[in-house]
C-alpha positions as CSV (number, residue, x, y, z in Angstrom):
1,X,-32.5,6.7,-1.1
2,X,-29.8,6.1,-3.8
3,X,-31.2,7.7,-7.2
4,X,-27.8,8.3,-8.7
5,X,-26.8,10.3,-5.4
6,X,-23.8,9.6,-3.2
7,X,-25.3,11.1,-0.3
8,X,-28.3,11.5,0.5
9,X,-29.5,13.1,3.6
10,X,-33.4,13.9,5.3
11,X,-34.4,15.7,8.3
12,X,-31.2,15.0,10.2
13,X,-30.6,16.4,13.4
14,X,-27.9,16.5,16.2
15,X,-28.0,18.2,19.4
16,X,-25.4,18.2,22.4
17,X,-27.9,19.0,25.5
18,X,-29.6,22.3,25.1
19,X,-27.0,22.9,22.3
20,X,-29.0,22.4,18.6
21,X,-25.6,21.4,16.0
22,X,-27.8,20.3,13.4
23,X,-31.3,21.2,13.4
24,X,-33.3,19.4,10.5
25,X,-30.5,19.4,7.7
26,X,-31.5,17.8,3.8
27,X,-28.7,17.3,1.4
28,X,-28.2,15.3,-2.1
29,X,-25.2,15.2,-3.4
30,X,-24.8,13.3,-7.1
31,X,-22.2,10.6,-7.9
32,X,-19.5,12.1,-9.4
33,X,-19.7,15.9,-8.5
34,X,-17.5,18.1,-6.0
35,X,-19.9,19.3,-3.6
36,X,-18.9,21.8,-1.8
37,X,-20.1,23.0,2.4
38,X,-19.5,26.2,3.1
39,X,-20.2,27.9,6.8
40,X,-19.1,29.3,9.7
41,X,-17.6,28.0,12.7
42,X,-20.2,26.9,14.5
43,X,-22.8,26.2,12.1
44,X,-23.2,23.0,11.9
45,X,-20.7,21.8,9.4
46,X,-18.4,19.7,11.0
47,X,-20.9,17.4,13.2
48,X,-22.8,16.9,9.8
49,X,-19.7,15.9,7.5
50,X,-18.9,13.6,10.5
51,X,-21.9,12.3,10.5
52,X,-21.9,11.3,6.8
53,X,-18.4,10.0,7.4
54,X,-19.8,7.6,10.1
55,X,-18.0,9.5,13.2
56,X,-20.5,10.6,14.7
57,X,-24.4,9.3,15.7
58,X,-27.2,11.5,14.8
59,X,-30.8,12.0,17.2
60,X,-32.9,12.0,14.0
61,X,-33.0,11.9,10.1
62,X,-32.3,9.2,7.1
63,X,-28.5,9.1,5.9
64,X,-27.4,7.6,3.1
65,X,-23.6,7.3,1.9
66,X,-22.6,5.0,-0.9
67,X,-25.7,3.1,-0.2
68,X,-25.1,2.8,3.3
69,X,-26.2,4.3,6.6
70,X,-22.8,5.3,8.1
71,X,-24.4,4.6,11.3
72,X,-23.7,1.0,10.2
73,X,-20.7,0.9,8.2
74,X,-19.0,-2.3,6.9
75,X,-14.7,-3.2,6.1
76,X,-16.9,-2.9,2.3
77,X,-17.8,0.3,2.8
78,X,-14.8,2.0,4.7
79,X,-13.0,1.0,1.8
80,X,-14.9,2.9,-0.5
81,X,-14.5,6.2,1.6
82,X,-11.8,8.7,1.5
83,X,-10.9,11.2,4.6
84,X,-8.7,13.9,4.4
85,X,-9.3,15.3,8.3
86,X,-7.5,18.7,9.2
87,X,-4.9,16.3,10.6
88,X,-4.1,12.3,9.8
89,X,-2.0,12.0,13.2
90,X,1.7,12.1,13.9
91,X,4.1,9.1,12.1
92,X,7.4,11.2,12.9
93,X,9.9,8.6,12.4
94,X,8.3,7.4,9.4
95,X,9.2,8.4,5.8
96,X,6.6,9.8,3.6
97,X,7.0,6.0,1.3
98,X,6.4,4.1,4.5
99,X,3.7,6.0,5.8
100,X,1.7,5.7,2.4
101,X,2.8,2.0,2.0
102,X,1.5,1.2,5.3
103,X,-2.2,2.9,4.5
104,X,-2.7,1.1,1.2
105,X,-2.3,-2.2,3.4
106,X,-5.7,-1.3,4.4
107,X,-7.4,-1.2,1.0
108,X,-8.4,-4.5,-1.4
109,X,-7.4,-2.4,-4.3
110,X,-5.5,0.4,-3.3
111,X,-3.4,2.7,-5.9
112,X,0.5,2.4,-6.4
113,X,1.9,4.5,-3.4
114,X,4.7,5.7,-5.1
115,X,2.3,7.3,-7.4
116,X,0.3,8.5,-5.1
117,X,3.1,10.4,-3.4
118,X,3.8,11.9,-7.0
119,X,-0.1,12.9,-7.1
120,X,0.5,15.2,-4.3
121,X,3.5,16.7,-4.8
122,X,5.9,15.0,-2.4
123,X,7.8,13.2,-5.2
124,X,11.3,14.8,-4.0
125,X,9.9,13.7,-0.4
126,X,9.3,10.4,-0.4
127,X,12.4,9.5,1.6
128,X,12.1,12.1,4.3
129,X,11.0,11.6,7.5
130,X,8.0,13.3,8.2
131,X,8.8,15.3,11.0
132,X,10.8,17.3,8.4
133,X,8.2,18.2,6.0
134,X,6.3,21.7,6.5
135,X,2.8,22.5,6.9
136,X,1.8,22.6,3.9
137,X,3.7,18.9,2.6
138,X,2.1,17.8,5.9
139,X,-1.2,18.7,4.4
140,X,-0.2,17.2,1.3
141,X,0.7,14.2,2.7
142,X,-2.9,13.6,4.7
143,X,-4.2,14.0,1.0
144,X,-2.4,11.4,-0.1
145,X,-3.4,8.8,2.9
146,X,-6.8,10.2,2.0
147,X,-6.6,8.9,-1.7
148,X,-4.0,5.9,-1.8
149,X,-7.4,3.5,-1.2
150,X,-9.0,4.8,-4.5
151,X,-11.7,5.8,-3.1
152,X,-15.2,6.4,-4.7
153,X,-16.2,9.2,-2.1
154,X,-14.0,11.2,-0.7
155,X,-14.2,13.5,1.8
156,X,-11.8,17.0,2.2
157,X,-11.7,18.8,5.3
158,X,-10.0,22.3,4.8
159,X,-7.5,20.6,2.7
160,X,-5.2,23.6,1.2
161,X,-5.3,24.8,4.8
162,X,-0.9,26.1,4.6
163,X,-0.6,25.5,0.7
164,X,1.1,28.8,-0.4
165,X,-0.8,30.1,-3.4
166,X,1.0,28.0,-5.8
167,X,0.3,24.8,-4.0
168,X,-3.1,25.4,-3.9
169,X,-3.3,25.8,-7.8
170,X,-1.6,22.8,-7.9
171,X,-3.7,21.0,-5.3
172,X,-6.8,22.0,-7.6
173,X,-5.6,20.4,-10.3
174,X,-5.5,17.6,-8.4
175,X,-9.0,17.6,-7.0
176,X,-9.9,18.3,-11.0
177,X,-8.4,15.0,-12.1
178,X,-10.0,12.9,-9.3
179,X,-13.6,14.3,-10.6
180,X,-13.1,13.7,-14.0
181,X,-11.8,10.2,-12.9
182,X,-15.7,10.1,-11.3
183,X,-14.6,10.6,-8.0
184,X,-17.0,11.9,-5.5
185,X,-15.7,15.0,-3.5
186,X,-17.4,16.7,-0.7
187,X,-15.1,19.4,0.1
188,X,-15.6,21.5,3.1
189,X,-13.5,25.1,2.9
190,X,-13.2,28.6,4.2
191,X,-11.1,29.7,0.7
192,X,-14.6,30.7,-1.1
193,X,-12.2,31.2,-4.1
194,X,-11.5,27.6,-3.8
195,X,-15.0,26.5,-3.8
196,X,-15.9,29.1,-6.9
197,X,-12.7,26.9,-8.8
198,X,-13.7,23.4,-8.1
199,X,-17.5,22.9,-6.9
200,X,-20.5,21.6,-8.9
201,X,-22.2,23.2,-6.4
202,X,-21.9,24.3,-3.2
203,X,-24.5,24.6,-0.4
204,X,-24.1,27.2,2.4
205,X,-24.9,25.9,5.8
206,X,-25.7,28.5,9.0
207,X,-27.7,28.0,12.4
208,X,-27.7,24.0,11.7
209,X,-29.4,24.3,8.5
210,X,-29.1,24.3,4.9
211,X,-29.6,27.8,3.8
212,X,-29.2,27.3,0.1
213,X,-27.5,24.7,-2.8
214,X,-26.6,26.2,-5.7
215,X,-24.1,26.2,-8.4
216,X,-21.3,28.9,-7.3
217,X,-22.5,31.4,-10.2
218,X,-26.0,31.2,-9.1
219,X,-25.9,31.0,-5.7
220,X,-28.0,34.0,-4.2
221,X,-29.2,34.7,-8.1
222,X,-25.8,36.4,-8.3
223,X,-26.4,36.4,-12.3
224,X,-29.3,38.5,-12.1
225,X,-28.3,40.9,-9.5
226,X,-27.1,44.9,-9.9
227,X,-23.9,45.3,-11.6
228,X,-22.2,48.5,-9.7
229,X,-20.3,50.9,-11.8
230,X,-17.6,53.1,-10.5
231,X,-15.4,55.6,-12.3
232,X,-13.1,59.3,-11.6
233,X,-14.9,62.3,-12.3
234,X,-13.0,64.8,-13.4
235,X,-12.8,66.5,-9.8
236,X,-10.8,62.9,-8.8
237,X,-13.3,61.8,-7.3
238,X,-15.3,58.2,-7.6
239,X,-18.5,58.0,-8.7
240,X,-20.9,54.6,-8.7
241,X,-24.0,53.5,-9.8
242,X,-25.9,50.3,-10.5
243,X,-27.7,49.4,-13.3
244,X,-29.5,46.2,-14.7
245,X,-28.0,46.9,-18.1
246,X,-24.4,47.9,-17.1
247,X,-23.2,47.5,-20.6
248,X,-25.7,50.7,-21.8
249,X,-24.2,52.2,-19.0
250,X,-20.3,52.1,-20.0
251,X,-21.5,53.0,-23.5
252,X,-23.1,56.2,-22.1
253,X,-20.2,57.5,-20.1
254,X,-17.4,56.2,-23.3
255,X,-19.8,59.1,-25.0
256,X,-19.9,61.3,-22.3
257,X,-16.2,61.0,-21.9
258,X,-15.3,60.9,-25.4
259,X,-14.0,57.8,-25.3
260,X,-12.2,55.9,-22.6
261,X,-14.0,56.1,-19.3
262,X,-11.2,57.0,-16.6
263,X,-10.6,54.2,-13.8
264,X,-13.8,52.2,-15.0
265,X,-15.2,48.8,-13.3
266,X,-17.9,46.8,-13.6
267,X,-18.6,44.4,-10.6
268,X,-21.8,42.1,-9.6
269,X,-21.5,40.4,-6.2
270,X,-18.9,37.9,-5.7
271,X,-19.6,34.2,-4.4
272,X,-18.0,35.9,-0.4
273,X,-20.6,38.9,-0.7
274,X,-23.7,35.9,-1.4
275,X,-21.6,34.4,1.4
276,X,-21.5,36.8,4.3
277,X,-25.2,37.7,3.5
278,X,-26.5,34.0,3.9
279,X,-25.0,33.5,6.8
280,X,-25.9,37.0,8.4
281,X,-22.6,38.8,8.4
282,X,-23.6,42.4,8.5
């Protein structure tokens, strides 16, 4: 099931009694791309990442991870997975050093902790306790336990989840340099801003299926929907319209205006509009 992907999933399925979690899902994602699932609570998302990450069993369907059926996973192949979960656990008496020093005993080859704790942004940290830290160096610090093993696939739950906006930038840098490293990153978020910055792709998951993969730009045919046009009238007022050729259309109100068009914008949908649509959102 391999062909150059990292995961590779068919038909799977998960129910919990009369409850259908996962109801026939088929995903590929390629070695070496950030992947990102995208869907609503409740959708499916979380029992199927779990899945992949060995976590959970599954009722029905092939999986493939690295190779491997994560139903069966080996010391081999937990050493080639990275998990950022929406919380590592508790090591409150622990600096940040010795709680990444003690997770790369786990790994054959694991990277340099100290660098590690640089990666993340918890440099000027790594001798605090981490009861101490805030949320968001919390966060930063289940990244780092996530990433100390060097690992070929790694999976990111929510993982900005109390970054302040500057963090985040700096936490997709991050991300950046692992993929260009040929990192594999499946990355599951509700910041659709963060999955238009970093995926490959991203594939949008509702009622316990796969509703559509695409590239962020093209997801829904976004490129070849309406643009809208708004501007003032001269009453105050806004006026809109959309148009296939929106760039005929600003040249006809410049004329019509003699010039500058008052309070003009050009839109097409963004990657939340696709969003909310997919998944029914009215």
């Amino acid at each position: 099931m391999d062909d150059g992907l990292a995961i590779s999933v068919r038909g799977l399925r998960r129910a919990y009694g009369d409850n259908v979690a996962v109801a026939g899902v088929d995903l590929a994602v390629r070695r070496g791309e950030v992947f990102a699932l995208l869907g609503p609570n409740g959708a499916g998302k979380t029992t199927t990442v779990e899945i992949l990450e060995g976590y959970r069993r599954r009722d029905a369907g092939e999986v493939s991870v690295l190779g491997v059926d994560p139903a069966r996973p080996t010391p081999d192949w937990r050493a080639r997975v990275g998990i950022v979960l929406q919380g590592a656990g508790e090591f409150d008496e622990l600096t940040v050093r010795e709680v990444v020093g003690h997770f790369s005993a786990f790994y054959p080859q694991a990277d340099d902790p100290v660098k590690v704790i640089e990666r993340v942004g918890l440099g000027g940290k790594a001798g605090a306790r981490t009861h101490t830290l805030s949320g968001g160096q919390r966060r930063r610090l289940d990244v780092a336990l996530g990433i100390v093993g060097r690992p070929e696939l790694l999976f990111l739950d929510e993982p900005t989840t109390g970054f302040d906006p500057e963090a985040r930038r700096e936490f997709w840098e991050l991300i950046r340099d692992l993929s260009a490293a040929g990192t594999t990153i499946l990355l599951t978020t509700h910041y659709l801003d963060e999955a238009e910055a970093l995926a490959d792709r991203v594939g949008v998951i509702a009622a316990g299926r796969i509703v559509a993969v695409a590239p962020p730009a093209r997801l829904g045919d976004r490129q070849e929907a309406l643009a809208t046009v708004s501007w003032r009238t001269p009453g105050g007022g806004v006026e809109r319209a959309q148009s296939a050729t929106p760039t005929a259309l600003v040249a006809e109100l410049a004329a019509r205006f003699g010039g500058e068009v008052p309070g003009l914008t050009v839109t097409r949908p963004t990657l939340e509009d696709v969003y909310l649509r997919m998944i029914g959102h009215r």
